[in-house]
C-alpha positions in Angstrom: -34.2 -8.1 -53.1 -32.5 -11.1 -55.2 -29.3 -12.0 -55.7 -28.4 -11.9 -59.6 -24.9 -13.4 -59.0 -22.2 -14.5 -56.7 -19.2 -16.0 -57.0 -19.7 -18.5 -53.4 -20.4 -21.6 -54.3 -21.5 -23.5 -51.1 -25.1 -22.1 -50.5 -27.4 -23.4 -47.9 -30.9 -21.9 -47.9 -32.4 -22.3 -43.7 -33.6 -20.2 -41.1 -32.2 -18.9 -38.5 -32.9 -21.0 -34.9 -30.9 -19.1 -32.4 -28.6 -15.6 -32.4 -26.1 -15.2 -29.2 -25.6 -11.4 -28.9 -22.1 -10.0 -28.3 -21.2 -6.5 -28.2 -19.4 -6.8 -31.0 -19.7 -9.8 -33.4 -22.5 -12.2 -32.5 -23.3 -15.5 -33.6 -25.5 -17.2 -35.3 -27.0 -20.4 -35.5 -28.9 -21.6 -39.4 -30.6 -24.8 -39.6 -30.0 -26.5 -43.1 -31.0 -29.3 -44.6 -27.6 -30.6 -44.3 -27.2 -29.5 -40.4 -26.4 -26.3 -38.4 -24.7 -23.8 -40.2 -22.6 -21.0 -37.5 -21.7 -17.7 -38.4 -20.2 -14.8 -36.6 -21.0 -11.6 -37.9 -21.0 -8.2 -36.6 -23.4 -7.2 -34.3 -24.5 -4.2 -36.7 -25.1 -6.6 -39.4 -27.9 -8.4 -37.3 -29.5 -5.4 -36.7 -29.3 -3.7 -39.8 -30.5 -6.7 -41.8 -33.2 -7.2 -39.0 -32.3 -10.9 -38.5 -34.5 -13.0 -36.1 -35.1 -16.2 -34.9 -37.2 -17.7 -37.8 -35.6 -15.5 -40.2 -35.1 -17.2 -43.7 -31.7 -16.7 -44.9 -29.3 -18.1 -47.6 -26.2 -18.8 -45.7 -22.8 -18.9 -48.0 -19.6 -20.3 -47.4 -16.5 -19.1 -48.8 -13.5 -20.5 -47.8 -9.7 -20.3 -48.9 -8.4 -22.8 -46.5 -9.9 -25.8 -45.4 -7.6 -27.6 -42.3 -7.9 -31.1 -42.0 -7.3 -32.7 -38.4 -6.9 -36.4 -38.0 -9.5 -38.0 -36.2 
């Protein structure tokens, strides 16, 4: 499967170097070439799209707020 088109800009192409199981959501961890990227997604989600450590994924950020906090 490809994607033909999608309106996310930010795209980071890595694989996937750890997943944290929950009962619910889980997390996990993409290594870029920029850094580590974290997403939570569902716990379905990982099974059903059979993600692994290793796993190469396209991870895509979609934001409509960005907070800034002084340093």
């Amino acid at each position: 499967m490809s994607i033909a088109a999608i309106n996310a800009r930010n795209q980071f192409h890595g694989a996937i170097t750890a997943i944290i199981h929950g009962p619910v959501v889980s997390e996990v961890d993409v290594e870029t070439p920029f850094g580590i990227v974290t997403s939570v997604i569902t716990t379905r989600s990982v099974k059903d799209l059979e993600l692994v450590v290793g796993t190469e994924v396209l991870a895509l950020v979609k934001a409509t707020e960005v907070s800034i906090a002084k340093l």
